[in-house]
C-alpha positions in Angstrom: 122.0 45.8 90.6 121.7 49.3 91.6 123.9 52.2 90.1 125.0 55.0 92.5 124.5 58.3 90.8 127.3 61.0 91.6 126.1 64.1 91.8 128.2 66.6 90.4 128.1 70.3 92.7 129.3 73.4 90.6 132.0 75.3 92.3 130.7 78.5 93.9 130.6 81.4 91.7 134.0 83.5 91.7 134.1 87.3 91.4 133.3 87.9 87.9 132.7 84.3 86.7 129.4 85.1 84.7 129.4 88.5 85.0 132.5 90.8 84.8 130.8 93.8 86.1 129.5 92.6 89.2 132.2 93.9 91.4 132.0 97.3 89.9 128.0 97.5 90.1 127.8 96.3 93.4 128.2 99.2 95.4 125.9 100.8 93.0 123.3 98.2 93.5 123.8 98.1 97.2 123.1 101.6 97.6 119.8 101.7 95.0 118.7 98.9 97.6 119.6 100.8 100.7 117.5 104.2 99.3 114.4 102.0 98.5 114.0 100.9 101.8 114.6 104.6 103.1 112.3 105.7 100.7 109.3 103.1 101.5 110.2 104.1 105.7 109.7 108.2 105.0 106.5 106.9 102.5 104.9 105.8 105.9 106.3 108.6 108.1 104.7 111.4 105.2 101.7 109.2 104.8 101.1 109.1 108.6 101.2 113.1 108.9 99.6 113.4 105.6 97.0 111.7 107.3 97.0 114.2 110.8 97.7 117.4 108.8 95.6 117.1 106.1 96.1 119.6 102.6 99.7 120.2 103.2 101.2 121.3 99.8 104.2 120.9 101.3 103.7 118.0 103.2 102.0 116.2 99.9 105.0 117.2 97.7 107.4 115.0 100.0 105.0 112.4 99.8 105.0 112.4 96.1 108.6 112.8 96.2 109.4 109.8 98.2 107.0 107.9 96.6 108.3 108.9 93.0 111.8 107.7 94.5 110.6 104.5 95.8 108.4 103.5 92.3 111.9 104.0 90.1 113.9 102.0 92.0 111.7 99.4 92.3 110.9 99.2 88.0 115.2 99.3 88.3 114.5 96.1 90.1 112.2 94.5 88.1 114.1 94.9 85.4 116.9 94.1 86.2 115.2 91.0 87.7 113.8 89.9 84.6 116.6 90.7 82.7 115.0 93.0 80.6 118.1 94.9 81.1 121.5 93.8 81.4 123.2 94.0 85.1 126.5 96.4 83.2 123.7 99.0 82.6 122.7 99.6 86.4 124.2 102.5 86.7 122.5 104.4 83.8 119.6 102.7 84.6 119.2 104.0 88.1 120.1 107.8 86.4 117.6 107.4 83.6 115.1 106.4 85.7 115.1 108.6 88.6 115.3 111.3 85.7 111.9 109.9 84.8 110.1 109.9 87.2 111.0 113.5 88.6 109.9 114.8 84.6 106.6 112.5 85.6 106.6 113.9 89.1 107.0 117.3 88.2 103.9 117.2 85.5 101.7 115.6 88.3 103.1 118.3 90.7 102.4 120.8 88.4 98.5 119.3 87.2 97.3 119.6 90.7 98.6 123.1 91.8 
């Protein structure tokens, strides 16, 4: 005779079920996520006239800028991805990282000119 198996569906996922910070973090999150796409649109808009006006210090320090911007929030993703860091810690992650990279930024900045 053949059984039926019953397969058992987990309710969906309620504010705060496994994670009581969500709610608060989310608008964080959201806007992290909203800058990094900024951030990669004005990486092609400086690339593209760092391309047509070339040695630009001005011009290259945007570029470095936007691209310092992009770079942090996407290691706030990956970690947050591979839950290196905990989901409650967003916040000061998306500070201590963008503090980072402007320090690394700035010595860069500073080693070319």
């Amino acid at each position: 005779m053949e059984e039926k198996l019953s397969i058992k569906y987990r309710n969906p996922l309620q504010w705060g079920e496994f994670d009581p910070d969500r709610r608060r973090n989310m608008f964080v999150g959201m806007w992290a996520w909203m800058w990094q796409r900024i951030s990669a649109l004005a990486i092609v808009f400086f690339l593209t006239l760092h391309i047509t006006l070339t040695y630009q210090p001005w011009l290259q320090f945007l570029l470095l800028l936007s691209v310092t911007f992009h770079a942090t929030l996407g290691l706030r993703v990956i970690l947050l991805d591979f839950n290196i860091v905990n989901v409650k810690y967003q916040r000061a992650l998306i500070w201590s990282l963008t503090g980072l990279g402007l320090v690394v930024m700035i010595l860069i900045w500073r080693s070319i000119y």
